[in-house]
Backbone as JSON, one array per atom type, in Angstrom:
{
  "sequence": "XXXXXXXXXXXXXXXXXXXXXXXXXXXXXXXXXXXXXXXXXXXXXXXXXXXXXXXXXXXXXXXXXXXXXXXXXXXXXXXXXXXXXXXXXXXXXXXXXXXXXXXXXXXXXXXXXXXXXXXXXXXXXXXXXXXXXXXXXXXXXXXXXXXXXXXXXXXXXXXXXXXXXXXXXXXXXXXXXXXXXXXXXXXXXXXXXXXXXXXXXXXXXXXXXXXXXXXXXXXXXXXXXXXXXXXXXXXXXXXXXXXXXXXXXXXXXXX",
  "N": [[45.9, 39.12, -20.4], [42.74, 38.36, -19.46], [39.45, 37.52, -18.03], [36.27, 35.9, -18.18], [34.3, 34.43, -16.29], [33.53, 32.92, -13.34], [34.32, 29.52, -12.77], [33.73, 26.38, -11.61], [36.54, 24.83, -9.48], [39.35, 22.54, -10.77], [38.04, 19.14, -12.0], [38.74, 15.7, -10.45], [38.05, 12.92, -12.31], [36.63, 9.86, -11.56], [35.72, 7.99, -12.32], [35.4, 5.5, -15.04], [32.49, 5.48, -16.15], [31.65, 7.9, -16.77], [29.37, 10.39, -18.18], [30.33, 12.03, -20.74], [30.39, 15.5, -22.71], [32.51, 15.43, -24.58], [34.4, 13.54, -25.26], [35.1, 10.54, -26.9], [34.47, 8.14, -25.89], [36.47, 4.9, -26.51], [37.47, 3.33, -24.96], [37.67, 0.21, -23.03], [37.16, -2.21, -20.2], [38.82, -3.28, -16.86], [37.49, -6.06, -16.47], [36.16, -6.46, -18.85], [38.3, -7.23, -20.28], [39.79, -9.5, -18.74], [37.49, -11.27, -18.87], [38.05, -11.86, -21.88], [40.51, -12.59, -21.79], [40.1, -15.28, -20.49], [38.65, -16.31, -22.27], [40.39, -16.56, -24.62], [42.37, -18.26, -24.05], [41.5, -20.8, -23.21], [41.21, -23.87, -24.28], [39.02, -24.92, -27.39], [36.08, -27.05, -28.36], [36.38, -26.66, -31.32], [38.6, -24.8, -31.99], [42.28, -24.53, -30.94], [43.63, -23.26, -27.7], [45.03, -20.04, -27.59], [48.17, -18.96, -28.26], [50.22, -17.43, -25.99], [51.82, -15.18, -26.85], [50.38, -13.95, -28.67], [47.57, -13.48, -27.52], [48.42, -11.65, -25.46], [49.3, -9.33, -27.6], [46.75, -8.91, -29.09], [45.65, -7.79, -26.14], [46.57, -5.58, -25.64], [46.58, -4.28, -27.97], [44.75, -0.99, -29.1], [42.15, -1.11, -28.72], [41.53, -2.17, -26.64], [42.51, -0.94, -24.12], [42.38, 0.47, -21.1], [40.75, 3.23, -18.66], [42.73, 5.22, -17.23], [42.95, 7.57, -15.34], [41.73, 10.94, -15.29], [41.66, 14.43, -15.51], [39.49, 17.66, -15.4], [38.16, 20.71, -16.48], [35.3, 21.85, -15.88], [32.38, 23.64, -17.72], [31.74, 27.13, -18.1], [29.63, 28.24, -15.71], [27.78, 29.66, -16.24], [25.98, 30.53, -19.59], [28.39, 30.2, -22.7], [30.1, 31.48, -21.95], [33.63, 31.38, -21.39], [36.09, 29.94, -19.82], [38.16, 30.8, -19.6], [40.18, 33.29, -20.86], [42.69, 34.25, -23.15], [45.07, 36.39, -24.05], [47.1, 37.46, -26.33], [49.91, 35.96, -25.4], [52.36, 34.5, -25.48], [53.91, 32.31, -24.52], [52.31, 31.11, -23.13], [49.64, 29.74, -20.59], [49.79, 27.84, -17.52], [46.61, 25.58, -18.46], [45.85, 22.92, -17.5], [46.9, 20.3, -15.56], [48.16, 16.73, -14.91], [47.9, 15.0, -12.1], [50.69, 13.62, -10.29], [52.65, 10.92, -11.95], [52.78, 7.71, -11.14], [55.26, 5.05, -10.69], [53.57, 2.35, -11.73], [51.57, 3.57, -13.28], [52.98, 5.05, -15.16], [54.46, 2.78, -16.71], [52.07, 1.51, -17.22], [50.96, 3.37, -19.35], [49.57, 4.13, -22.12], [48.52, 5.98, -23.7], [47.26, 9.38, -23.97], [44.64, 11.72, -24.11], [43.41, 14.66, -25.28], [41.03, 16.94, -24.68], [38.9, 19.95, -25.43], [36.96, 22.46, -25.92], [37.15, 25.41, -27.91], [38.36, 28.72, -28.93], [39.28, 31.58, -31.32], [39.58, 35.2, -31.35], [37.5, 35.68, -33.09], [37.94, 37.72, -35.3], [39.87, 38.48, -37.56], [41.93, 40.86, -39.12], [44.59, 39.64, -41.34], [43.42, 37.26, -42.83], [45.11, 35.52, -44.28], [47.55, 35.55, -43.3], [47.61, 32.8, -41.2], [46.9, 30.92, -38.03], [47.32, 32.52, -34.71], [46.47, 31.41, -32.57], [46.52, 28.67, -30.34], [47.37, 25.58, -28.53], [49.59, 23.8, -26.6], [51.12, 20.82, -25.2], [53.22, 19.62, -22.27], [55.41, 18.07, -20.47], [56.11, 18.24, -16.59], [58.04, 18.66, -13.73], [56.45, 18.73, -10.61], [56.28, 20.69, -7.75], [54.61, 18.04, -4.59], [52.79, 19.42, -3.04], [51.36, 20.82, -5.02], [48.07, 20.86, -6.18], [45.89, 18.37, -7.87], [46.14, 20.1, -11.12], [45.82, 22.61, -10.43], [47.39, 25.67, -8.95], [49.97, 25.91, -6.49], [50.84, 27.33, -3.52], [53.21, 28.22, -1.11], [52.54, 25.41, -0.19], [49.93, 25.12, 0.23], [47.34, 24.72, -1.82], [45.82, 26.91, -4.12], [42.9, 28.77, -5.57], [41.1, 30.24, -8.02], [39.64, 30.53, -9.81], [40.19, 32.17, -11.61], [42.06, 32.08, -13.18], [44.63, 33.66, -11.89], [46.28, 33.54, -10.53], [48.44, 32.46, -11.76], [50.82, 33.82, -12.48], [52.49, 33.79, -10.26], [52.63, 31.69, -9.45], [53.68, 30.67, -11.91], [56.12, 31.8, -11.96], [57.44, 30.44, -9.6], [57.78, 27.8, -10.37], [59.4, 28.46, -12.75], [61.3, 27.15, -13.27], [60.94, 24.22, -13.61], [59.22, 24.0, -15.14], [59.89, 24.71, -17.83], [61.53, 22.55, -18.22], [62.13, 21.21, -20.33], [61.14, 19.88, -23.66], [58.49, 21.37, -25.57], [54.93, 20.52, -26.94], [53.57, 21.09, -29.92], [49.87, 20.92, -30.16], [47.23, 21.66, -31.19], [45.7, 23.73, -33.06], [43.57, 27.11, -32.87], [40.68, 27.33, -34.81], [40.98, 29.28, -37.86], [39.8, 33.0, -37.09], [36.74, 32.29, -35.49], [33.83, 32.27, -34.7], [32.08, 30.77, -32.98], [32.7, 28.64, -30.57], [34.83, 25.45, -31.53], [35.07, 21.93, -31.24], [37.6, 19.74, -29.55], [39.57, 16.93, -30.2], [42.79, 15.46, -29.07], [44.78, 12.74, -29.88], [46.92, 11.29, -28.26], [49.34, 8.52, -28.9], [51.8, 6.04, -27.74], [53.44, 6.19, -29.18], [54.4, 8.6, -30.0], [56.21, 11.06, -28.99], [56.05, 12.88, -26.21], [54.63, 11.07, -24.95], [55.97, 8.92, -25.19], [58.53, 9.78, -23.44], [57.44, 10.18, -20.58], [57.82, 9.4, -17.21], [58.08, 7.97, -13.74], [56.47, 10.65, -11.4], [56.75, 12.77, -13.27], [54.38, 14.91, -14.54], [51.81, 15.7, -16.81], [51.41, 18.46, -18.76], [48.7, 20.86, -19.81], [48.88, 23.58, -22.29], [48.0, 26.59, -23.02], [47.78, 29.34, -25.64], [48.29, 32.14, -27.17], [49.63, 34.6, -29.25], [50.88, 37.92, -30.37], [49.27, 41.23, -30.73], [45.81, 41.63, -30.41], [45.48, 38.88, -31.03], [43.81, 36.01, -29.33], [42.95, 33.32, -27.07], [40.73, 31.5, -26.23], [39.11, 29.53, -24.04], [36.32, 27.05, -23.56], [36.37, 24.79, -22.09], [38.02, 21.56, -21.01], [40.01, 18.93, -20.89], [41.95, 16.32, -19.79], [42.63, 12.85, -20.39], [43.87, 10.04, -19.61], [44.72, 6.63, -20.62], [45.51, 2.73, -20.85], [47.31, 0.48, -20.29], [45.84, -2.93, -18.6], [46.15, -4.42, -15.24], [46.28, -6.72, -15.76], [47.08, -7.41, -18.26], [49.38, -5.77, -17.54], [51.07, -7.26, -16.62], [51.14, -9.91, -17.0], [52.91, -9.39, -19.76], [55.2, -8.47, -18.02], [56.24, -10.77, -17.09], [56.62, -12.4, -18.99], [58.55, -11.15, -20.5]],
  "CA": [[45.05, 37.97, -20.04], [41.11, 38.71, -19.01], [38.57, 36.42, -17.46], [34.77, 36.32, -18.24], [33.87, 34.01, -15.26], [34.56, 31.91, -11.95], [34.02, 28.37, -12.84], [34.74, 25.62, -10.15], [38.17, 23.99, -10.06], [39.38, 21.42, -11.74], [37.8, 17.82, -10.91], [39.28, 14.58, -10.81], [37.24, 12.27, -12.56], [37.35, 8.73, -11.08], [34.5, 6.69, -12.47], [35.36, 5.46, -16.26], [31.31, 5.09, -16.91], [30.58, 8.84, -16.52], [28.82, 10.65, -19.68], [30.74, 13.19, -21.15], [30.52, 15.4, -24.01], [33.69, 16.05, -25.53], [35.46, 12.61, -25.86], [35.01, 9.2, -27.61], [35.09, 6.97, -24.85], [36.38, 3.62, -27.09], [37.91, 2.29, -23.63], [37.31, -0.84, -22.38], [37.56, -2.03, -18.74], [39.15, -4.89, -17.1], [36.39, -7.03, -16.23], [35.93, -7.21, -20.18], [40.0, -7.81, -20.95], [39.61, -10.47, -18.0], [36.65, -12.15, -19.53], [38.84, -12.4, -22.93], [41.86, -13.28, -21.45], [39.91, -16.14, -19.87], [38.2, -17.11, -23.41], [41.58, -16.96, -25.52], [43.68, -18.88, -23.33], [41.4, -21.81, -23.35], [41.09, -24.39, -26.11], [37.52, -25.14, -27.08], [36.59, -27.97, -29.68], [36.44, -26.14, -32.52], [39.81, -24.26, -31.69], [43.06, -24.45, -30.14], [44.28, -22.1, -27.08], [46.21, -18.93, -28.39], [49.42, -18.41, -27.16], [50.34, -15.91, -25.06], [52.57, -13.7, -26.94], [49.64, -13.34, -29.28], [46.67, -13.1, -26.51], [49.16, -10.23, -24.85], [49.16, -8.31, -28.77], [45.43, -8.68, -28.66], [45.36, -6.89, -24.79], [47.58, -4.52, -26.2], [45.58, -3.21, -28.96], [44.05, 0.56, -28.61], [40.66, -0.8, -28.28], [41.77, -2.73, -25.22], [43.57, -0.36, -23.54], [41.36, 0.83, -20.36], [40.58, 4.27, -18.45], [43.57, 5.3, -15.8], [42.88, 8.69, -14.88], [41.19, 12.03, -15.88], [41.02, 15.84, -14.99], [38.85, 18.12, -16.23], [37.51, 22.05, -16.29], [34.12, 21.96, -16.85], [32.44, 24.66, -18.78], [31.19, 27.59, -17.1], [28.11, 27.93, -14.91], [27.12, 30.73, -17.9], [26.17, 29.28, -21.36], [29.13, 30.88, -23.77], [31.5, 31.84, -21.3], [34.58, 30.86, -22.07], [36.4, 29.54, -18.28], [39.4, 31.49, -19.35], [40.87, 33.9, -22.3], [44.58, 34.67, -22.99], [45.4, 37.72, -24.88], [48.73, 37.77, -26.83], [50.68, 35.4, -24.49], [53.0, 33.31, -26.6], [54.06, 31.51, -23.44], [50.92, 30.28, -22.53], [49.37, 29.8, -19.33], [48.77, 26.22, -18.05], [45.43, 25.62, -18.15], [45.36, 21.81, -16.76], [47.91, 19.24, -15.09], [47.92, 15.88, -13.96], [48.94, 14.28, -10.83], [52.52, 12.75, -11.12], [52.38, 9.19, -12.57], [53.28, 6.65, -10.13], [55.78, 4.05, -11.62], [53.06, 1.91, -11.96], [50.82, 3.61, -14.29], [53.79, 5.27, -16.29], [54.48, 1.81, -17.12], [50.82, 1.08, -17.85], [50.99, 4.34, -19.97], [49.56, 4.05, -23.85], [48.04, 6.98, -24.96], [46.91, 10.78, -23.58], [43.72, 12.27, -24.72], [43.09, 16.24, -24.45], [39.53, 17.73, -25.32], [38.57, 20.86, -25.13], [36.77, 23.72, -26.71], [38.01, 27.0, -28.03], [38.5, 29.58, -30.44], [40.23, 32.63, -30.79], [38.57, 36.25, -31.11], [36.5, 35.62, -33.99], [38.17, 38.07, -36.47], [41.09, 38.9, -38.24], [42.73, 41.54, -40.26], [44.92, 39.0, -42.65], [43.28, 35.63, -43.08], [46.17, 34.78, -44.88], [48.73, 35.19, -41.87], [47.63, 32.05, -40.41], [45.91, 31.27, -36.59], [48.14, 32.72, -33.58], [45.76, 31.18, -30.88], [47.04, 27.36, -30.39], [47.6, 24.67, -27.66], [50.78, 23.08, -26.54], [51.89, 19.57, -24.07], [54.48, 19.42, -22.12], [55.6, 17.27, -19.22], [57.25, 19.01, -15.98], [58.06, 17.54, -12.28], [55.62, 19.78, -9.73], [56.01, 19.65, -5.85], [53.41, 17.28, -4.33], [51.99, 20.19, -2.56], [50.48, 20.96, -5.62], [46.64, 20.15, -6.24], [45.52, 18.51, -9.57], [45.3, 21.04, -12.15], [45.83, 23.9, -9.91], [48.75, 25.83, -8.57], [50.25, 26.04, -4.92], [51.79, 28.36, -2.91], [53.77, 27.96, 0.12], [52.05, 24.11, 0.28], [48.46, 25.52, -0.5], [46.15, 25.06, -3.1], [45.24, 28.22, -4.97], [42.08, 28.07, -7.26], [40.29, 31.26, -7.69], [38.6, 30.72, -11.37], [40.42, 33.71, -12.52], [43.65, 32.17, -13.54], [44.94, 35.23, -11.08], [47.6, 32.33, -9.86], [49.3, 31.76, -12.19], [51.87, 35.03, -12.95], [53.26, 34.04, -9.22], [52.69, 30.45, -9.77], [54.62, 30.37, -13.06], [57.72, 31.85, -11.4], [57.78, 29.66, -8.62], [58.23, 26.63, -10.96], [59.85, 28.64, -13.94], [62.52, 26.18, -14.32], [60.61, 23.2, -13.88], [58.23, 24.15, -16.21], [60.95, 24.73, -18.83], [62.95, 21.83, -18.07], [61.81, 20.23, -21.75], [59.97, 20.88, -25.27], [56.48, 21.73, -25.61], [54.59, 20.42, -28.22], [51.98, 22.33, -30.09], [49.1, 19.87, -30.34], [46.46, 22.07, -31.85], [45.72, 25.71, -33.36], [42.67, 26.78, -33.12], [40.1, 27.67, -36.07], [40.99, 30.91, -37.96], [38.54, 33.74, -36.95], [35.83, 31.76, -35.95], [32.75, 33.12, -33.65], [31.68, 29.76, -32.21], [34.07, 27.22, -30.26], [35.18, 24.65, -31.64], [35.66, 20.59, -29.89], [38.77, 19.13, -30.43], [40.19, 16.02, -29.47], [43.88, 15.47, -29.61], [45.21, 11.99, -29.28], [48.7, 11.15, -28.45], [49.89, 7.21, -28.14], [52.77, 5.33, -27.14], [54.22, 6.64, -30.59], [54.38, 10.63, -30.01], [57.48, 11.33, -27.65], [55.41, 12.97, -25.15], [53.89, 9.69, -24.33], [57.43, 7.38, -24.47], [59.49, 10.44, -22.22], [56.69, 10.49, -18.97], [58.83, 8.29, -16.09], [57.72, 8.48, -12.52], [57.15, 11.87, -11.21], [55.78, 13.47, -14.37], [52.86, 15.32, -14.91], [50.97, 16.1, -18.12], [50.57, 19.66, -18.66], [48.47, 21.41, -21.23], [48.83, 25.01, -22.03], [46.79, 27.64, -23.84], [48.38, 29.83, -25.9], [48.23, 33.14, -28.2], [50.7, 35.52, -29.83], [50.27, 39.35, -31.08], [47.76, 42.22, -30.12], [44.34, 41.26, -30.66], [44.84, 37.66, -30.9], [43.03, 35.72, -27.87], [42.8, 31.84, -27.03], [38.91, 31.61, -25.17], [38.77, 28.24, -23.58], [35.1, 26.75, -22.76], [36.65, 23.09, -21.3], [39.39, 21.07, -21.28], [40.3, 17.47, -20.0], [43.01, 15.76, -19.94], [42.18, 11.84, -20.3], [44.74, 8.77, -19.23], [44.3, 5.96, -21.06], [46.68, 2.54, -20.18], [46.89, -1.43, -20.35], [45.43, -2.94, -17.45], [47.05, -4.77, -14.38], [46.51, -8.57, -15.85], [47.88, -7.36, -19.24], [51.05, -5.65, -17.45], [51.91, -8.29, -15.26], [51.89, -10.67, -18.04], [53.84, -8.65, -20.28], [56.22, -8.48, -17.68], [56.0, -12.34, -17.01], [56.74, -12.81, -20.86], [60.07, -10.71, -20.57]],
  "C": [[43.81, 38.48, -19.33], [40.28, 37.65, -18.37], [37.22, 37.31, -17.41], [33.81, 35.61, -17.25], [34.18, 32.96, -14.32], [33.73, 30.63, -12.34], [34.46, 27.68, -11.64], [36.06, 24.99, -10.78], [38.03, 22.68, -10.89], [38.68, 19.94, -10.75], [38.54, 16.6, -11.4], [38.04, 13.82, -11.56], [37.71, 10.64, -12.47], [36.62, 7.43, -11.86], [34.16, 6.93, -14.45], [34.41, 5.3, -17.15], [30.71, 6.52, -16.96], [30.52, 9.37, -17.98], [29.71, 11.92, -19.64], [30.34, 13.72, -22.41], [31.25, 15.78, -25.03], [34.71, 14.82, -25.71], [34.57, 11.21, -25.92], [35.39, 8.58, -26.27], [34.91, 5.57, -25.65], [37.17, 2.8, -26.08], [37.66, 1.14, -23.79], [37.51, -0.9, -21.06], [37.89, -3.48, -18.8], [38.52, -5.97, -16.81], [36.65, -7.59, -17.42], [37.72, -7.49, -20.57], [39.94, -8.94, -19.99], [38.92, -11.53, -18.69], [37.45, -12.8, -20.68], [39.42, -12.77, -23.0], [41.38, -14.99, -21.56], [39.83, -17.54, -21.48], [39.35, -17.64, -24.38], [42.43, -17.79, -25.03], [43.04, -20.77, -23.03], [40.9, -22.3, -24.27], [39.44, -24.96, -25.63], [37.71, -25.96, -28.58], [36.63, -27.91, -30.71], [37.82, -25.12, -32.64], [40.79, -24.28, -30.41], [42.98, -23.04, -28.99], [45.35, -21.49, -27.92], [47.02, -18.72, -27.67], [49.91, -17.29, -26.92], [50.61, -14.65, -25.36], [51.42, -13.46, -27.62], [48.24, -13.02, -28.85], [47.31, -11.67, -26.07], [49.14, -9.24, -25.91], [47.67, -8.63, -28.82], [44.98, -7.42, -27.4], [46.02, -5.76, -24.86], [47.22, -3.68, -27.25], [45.09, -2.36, -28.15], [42.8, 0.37, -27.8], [40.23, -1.72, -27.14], [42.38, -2.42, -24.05], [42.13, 0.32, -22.46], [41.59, 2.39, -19.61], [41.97, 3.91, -17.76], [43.05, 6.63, -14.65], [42.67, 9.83, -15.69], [41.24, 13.4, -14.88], [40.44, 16.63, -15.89], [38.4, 19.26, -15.66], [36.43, 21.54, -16.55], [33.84, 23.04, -17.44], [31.84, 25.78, -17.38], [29.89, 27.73, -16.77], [27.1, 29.03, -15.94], [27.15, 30.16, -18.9], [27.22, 30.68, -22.3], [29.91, 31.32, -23.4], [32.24, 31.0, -21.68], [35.57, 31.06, -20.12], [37.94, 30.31, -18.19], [39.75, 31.84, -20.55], [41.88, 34.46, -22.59], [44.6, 35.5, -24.19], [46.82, 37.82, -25.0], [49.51, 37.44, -25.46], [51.33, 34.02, -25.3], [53.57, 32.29, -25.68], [53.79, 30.66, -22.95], [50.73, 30.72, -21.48], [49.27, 27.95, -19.06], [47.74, 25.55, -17.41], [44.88, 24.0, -17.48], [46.64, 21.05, -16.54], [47.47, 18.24, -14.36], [48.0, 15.75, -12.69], [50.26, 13.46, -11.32], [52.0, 11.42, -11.29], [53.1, 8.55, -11.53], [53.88, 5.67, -10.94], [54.63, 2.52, -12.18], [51.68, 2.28, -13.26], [51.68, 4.72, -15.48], [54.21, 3.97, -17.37], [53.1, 0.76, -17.65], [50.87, 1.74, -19.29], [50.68, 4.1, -21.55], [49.27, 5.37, -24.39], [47.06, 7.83, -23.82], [45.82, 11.55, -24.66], [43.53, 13.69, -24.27], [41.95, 16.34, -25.29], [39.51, 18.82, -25.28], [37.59, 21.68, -26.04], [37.06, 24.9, -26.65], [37.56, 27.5, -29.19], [38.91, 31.03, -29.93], [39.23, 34.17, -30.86], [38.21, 36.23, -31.93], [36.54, 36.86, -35.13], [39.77, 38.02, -36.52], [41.47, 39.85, -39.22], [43.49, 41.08, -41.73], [44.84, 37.67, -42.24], [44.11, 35.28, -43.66], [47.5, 34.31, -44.04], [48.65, 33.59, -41.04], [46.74, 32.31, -38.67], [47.17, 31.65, -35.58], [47.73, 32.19, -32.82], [45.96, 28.99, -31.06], [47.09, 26.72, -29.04], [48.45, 23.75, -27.37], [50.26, 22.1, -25.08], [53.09, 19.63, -23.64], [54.81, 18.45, -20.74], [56.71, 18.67, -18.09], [56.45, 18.03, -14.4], [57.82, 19.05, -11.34], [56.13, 19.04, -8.4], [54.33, 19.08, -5.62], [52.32, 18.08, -3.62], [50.8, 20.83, -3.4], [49.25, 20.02, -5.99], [46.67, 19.48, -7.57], [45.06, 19.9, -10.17], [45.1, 22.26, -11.75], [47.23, 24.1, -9.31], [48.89, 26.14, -6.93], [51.43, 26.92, -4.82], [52.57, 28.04, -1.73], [52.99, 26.51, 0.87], [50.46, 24.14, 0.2], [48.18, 25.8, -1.31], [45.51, 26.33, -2.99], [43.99, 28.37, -5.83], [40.93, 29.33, -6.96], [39.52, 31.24, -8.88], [38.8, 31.47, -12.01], [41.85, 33.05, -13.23], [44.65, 33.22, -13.22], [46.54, 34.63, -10.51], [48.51, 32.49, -10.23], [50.38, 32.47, -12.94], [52.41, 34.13, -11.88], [53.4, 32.62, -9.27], [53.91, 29.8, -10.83], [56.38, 30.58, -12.72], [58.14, 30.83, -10.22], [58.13, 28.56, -8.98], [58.86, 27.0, -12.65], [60.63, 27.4, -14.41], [62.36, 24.62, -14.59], [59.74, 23.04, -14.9], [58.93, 24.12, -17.7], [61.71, 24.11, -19.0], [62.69, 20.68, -19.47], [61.16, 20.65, -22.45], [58.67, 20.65, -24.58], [56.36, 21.68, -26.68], [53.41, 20.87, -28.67], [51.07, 21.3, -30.84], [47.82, 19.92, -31.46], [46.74, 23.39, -31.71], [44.44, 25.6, -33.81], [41.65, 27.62, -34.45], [40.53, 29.23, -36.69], [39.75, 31.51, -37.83], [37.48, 32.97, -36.85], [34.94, 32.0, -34.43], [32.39, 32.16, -32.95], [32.26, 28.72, -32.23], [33.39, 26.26, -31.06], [35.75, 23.38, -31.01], [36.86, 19.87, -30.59], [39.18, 18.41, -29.89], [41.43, 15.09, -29.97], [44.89, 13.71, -29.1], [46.47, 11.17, -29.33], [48.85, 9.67, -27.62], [50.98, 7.58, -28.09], [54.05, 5.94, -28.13], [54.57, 7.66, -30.56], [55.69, 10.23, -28.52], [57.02, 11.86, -26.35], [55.23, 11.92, -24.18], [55.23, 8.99, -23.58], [58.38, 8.58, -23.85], [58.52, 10.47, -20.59], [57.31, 8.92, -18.22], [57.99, 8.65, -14.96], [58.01, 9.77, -12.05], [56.81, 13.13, -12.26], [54.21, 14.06, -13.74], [53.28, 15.5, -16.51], [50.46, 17.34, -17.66], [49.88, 20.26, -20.09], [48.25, 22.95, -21.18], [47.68, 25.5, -23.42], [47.32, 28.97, -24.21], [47.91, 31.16, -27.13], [49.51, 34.3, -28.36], [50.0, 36.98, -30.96], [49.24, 39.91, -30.97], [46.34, 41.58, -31.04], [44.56, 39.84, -31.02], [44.3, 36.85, -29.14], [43.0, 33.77, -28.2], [41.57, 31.66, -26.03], [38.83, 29.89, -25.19], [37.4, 27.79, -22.71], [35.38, 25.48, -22.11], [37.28, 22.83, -21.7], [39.42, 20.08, -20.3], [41.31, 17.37, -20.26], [42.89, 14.24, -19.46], [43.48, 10.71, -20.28], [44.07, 7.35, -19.69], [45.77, 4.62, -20.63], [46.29, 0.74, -20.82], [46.21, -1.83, -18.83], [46.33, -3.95, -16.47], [47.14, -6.41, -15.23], [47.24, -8.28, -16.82], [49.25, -6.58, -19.04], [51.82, -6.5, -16.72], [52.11, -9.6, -15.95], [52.73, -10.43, -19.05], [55.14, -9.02, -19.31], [57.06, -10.01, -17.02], [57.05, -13.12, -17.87], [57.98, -12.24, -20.87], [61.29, -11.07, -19.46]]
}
């Protein structure tokens, strides 16, 4: 494993209007599911009020589903650095984690967005072998001492930009880290000299999504296998997407 430069840590990102440029923001917020609620639920003279169960499958659609929570690497403070590069590590490393889900927004919970850009070392010997350099999900239950998206030691945050952590890090939560599958989300381009953006999105439908309970995190790793392959990561998010409080509290109304 190598490193080509110290980026800052990971940031939370709190404010669902900021510009990014590596994901589709087709959000909504709840102001606007409020407003609609308001409009569908009353009758006007050219149409009846809609009833509920089918106002609630309306607020329940994708493209009503609103921000919850985000972390994110940015890229590095160098144009083409790559914020971290893994050399033949079939393991991984893991390069971002939530905060644990609070029973309240596990139960919001629709759908997990990861971004990033990558690519692996930009040749190959047998293009026919396939890509070794890939990206797995997995869920695991961290102590609270840990930061977002970084690792802790004896109750302190660690975050040196080197990924230097995370040999002593990894043992300290071997078995929580391993306590379930990992799913391999993406692989990235064969041989290819200039990253690639990729955005991987996992609903309610992908098992990932319907196993996170209270207590979870979302981790995403970064992965390569066999000498001279490499996984070069320029950014990486990890985006929370959810229903919002009026549409879970009627849901749960309705049952």
């Amino acid at each position: 494993m190598g490193h080509e430069s110290s980026p800052g840590p990971p940031t939370d990102q709190a404010d669902p209007t900021r510009s990014s440029t590596s994901i589709a923001q087709s959000w909504t917020t709840p102001d606007s599911n409020l407003a609609l609620l308001e409009c569908l639920s009353i009758a006007t003279p050219t149409r009846p009020a809609l009833p509920t169960e089918l106002i609630l499958q309306i607020l329940d659609h994708p493209t009503r589903w609103v921000y919850l929570y985000s972390i994110r690497h940015p890229p590095s403070v160098h144009p083409n650095r790559p914020i971290v590069m893994i050399a033949n590590r079939p393991t991984g490393i893991p390069l971002l984690f939530t905060r644990p889900f609070s029973a309240r927004d596990s139960g919001r919970l629709r759908q997990i967005v990861f971004t990033f850009r990558s690519r692996d070392q930009g040749w190959s010997s047998n293009p026919d072998n396939g890509s070794w350099s890939w990206f797995e999900a997995s869920l695991a239950r961290l102590p609270s001492t840990d930061e977002d998206g970084q690792g802790g030691f004896n109750g302190t945050a660690q975050w040196t930009g080197s990924y230097e952590w995370t040999g002593e890090w990894m043992k300290l939560h071997e078995k929580r880290l391993e306590n379930g599958p990992r799913y391999r989300i993406q692989t990235n381009k064969h041989a290819s000299t200039e990253p690639e953006e990729y955005t991987i999105e996992l609903t309610d439908e992908h098992e990932l999504v319907q196993r996170v309970n209270e207590g979870d995190r979302v981790v995403l790793w970064a992965c390569a296998c066999f000498p001279g392959w490499e996984n070069r990561v320029y950014e990486a998010e990890i985006t929370v997407l959810g229903t919002d409080d009026i549409t879970t509290a009627r849901q749960s109304d309705d049952h």
